[in-house]
Structure formats: structure tokens, C-alpha cells
Phi, psi and omega in degrees: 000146208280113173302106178264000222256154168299166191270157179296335139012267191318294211302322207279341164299301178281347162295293177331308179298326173294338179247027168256136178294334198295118166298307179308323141328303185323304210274354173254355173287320190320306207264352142304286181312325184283302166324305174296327173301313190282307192283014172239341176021268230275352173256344182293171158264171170303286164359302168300344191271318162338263183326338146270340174294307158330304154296333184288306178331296170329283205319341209239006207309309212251014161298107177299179198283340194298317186311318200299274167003308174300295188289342153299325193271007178281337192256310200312331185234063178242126191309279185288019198278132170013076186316300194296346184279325177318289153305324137330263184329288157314353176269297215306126174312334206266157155234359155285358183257321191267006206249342161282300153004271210291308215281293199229022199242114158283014174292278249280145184249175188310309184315325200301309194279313138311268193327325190266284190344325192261346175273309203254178185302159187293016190240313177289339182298314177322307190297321181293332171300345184243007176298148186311310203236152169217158160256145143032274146330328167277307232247322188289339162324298177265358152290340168287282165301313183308154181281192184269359214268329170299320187294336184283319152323289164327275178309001231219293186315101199262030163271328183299131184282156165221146170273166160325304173286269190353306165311308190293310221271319188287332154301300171300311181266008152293357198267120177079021167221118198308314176272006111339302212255338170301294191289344174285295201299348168256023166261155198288326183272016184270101179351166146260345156332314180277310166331307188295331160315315177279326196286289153347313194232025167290160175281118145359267193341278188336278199314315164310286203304334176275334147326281192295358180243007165258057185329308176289003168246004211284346215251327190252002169256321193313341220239019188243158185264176179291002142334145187262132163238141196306325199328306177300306219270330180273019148264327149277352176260346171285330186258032200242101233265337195284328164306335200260349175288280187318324172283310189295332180279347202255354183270325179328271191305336184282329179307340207266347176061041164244022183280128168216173171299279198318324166285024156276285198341311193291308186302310158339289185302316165269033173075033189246080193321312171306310208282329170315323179299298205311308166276020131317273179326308221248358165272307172310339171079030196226148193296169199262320185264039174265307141316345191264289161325309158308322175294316201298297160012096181299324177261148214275011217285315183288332167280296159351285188282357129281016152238017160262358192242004176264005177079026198274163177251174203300339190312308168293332148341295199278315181310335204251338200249312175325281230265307188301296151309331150100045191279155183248080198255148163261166196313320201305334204266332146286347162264326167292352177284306171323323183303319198278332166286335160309273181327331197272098182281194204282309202301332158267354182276304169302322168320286231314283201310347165283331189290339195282313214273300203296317179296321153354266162326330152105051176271159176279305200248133179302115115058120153317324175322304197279000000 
């Protein structure tokens, strides 16, 4: 096998530089060592790479940052490059040191990438925000943290993953802001809870520009204004392929008169937001974007009284505003739900939803019921 390891020359060469006081020496053994490296990368072994790491490292203790920069930006897209320099280089404050680093280095792991997310300036979030790939764990960082020119940055990214609570936090900080919530509603990985979401508290402006980058919804969104209107959610629910899956199996069961609580429950329980509204609506006797409007809801009050009057008991109840709904409630906020449901009898709860559905409709006066 072909001997890769430097020649001994060298080596007895960087021993010297390593125990010389000479800056100047130091910084040309560095920029030697770093040459050698790059022109052999994709042929070390780990082992070799140990061993530039190790040198590199020395060499670089005491560099100023424009060298330190320099040598990030000779390293930032090398696959297999020094792990410990790397991260040092990415750890660095200057961000003219860290930000290709951050920006393009496949050394770097998720902890890493977390870790500098949850610590340094909004300027190293930025460079991580623009990395090819993000996980999950990274994005929820920066959506937290991050300023707007990053959540924006971020949300832009179409390599990047989002969680659920990511989805949501980035739909809230979509609110007043066009170019936010316009780079959120086009992305393709966007729940539709959240798309209605976003949608409900978008600008005319917003709403066009999503219309024009949608053909199939486009004929049924151009015309609404800001205002929040069912118009938008039944253009999404006409351009929705998972709503029209989800309506035909839950229309299914209710024709077969197997619609019951346990398959709200069941529907609940996985996150299935569609099929859950739907069969609420057809137990509740209530239009799905009456029901829709209610999941969506920050407050639990409407879903309460639409599942005392679809006849659920609180278990399921709790399960439609925890899971279905994606609510982040604390217990105080669930013993009050509970409270409220407990109290609340079937006869009133159906006023409460007629007084809604006749004000909907534009009637003057509540209902005689109630």
C-alpha cells in the first residue's frame, strides 16, 4: 500500500515549527500542512486525518482571525476535513471565521449545530439557516431564536425539516409580517391546519400572491379579502388532496352508521386533524368550516361545546383540543375545560351553536332555543 502519511522531511519539519516561538514559521508550516492535506483529502485514512488534525490545530492556536477565516474558508466544504478544527472554527465569534464553516461543513453534527444555534449571534444562525440540509432538531432552534431576517432565511430553505411546533411558531411569526407568511404558505411540506392557519390572519396582498403561485386554488382564493372568510378554508379544502381522501372515508362510516365516538377518538389520537373535523361535523349536525374554525381556535371553549352537543364524553373531548387540535394546554387550562364541560348541558350547548350558526347567517336575534 502506497505510504500516505507525510514525508519524513516534513515531519521533522513541523516538529521544529511546533516548538519554535517564530510566528512567521508557524504560519507557513500551517499553510503547508493545510496544502497537504486538501491535496490528498479523499485518500487519508481516519487515522491520517487524526494527525492533521492535531497539527493543524497547533498550528492555528494563535492565528489572527483574517488566517483563522482564510483557513475556514480552505476547509468549509471538504468533506472529511478535521473534525476538531473544524468545530473550533465553528465555534468562533468572529463570523467572518465561522460563517462558511457553519454555512457549508459537512463535519459538523446536529449537536454541534444546536449547540452554536442556541448560543451565538444571529448572524452565525443565519449561515446554519442556509445550509443545503437542516433537521428538525436545528430548525426548531432557529425558529425560536432566530431574528426575522433568519426565520425568514430558514422558511426559504427548502432543504430544511420542520416539526410541528416549528410549523405553528413560524405561522405566529408569520403574523404582520408579508414576507414571512408569503415564504411560509408556499411551502409544499406545510401541514394544512397550519396553511388555514396562516391563512385566516394573512393580508389580501399574502393571499394573492398564494393564489397566483396555486393554480388549483387560485379561481377560489383571488377574490377574498382580509377579512377572515369560510371562502379561503373551502379553497383549501377544494385543493386539498388529503381532505377529499379523508371526507370520503369518514362520509363512508357515517352512511354504514359506524361513525361513533371511538373513531373520533382514534382519528384524535393520531393527529388526523381532517378526518377528525369532519366527523365532528357530521355528529354535531354542523358545517366543517364551523368546526374547522373551532380546532383552529387558541381558545378550548368551542370544541367543548361541540362535543357536548355531538354527544362525546370529556375523554374525547380532551383528546380533539391535546392531539387533534395541537394545543399546547397546561393542566390549569384543562381542569377548566373540564369544568366547563362537566357544566354545560347537551340543550345548551346546542343553543350556544345555533346562536353562532343564525349570527353566521346574518339573523338579528338569538335563536328562541336559547
Amino acid at each position: 500500500m502506497q505510504n500516505l502519511m507525510p514525508a519524513p522531511s516534513l515531519i521533522d519539519e513541523l516538529e521544529d515549527a511546533l516548538a519554535s516561538t517564530t510566528a512567521e514559521k508557524r504560519h507557513a508550516a500551517l499553510w503547508r500542512v493545510t496544502d497537504l492535506f486538501i491535496s490528498g483529502a479523499d485518500r487519508y485514512s481516519d487515522d491520517q486525518i487524526g494527525l492533521f488534525d492535531d497539527v493543524i490545530a497547533r498550528l492555528a492556536s494563535d492565528i489572527e482571525a483574517k488566517a483563522r477565516a482564510r483557513l475556514a474558508s480552505r476547509l468549509a466544504r471538504i468533506p472529511n476535513a478535521p473534525g476538531g478544527v473544524v468545530q473550533s472554527l465553528a465555534e468562533d465569534d468572529d463570523i467572518a471565521v465561522a460563517g462558511e464553516i457553519l454555512r457549508y461543513s459537512p463535519r459538523l453534527d446536529e449537536r454541534h449545530l444546536v449547540a452554536t444555534a442556541s448560543s451565538k449571534s444571529q448572524e452565525h444562525l443565519l449561515a446554519i439557516s442556509q445550509r443545503s440540509s437542516l433537521s428538525e432538531t436545528v430548525t426548531d432552534v432557529l425558529v425560536q431564536r432566530g431574528d426575522p431576517e433568519v426565520v425568514r432565511a430558514v422558511a426559504e430553505n427548502s432543504g430544511a425539516r420542520f416539526s410541528n411546533a416549528a410549523f405553528r411558531t413560524l405561522v405566529e411569526r408569520s403574523n404582520g409580517d408579508d414576507i414571512l407568511a408569503t415564504t411560509v404558505g408556499l411551502r409544499k411540506d406545510l401541514p394544512r391546519p397550519h396553511f388555514l392557519k396562516l391563512l385566516e390572519c394573512a393580508s389580501a396582498s399574502v393571499r394573492q400572491k398564494l393564489a397566483a403561485a396555486d393554480p388549483d386554488a387560485a379561481a377560489a382564493v383571488r377574490d377574498v379579502v382580509a377579512e377572515i372568510d369560510g371562502s379561503i378554508r373551502a379553497a383549501a379544502r377544494q385543493a386539498s388532496s388529503d381532505f377529499a381522501n379523508a371526507r370520503e372515508e369518514v362520509a363512508a362510516l357515517h352512511a354504514a352508521g359506524r361513525l361513533t365516538e371511538a373513531e373520533v377518538y382514534a382519528y384524535a389520537d393520531a393527529h388526523k386533524f381532517e378526518e377528525t373535523a369532519l366527523a365532528l361535523s357530521l355528529l354535531a349536525k354542523v358545517p366543517i368550516d364551523f368546526v374547522e374554525r373551532a380546532m383552529l381556535d387558541a381558545q378550548p371553549d368551542m370544541i367543548v361545546i361541540l362535543s357536548k352537543v355531538a354527544g362525546l364524553t370529556w375523554t374525547t373531548a380532551k383528546c380533539i383540543l391535546v392531539r387533534a387540535s395541537g394545543r399546547a394546554m397546561s393542566v390549569q387550562d384543562l381542569d377548566r375545560a373540564l369544568a366547563g364541560f362537566t357544566r354545560l348541558r347537551s340543550e345548551t350547548a346546542r343553543s350556544i351553536i345555533a346562536f353562532y350558526e343564525a349570527r353566521r347567517k346574518g339573523a338579528a336575534a338569538m335563536p328562541a332555543a336559547s
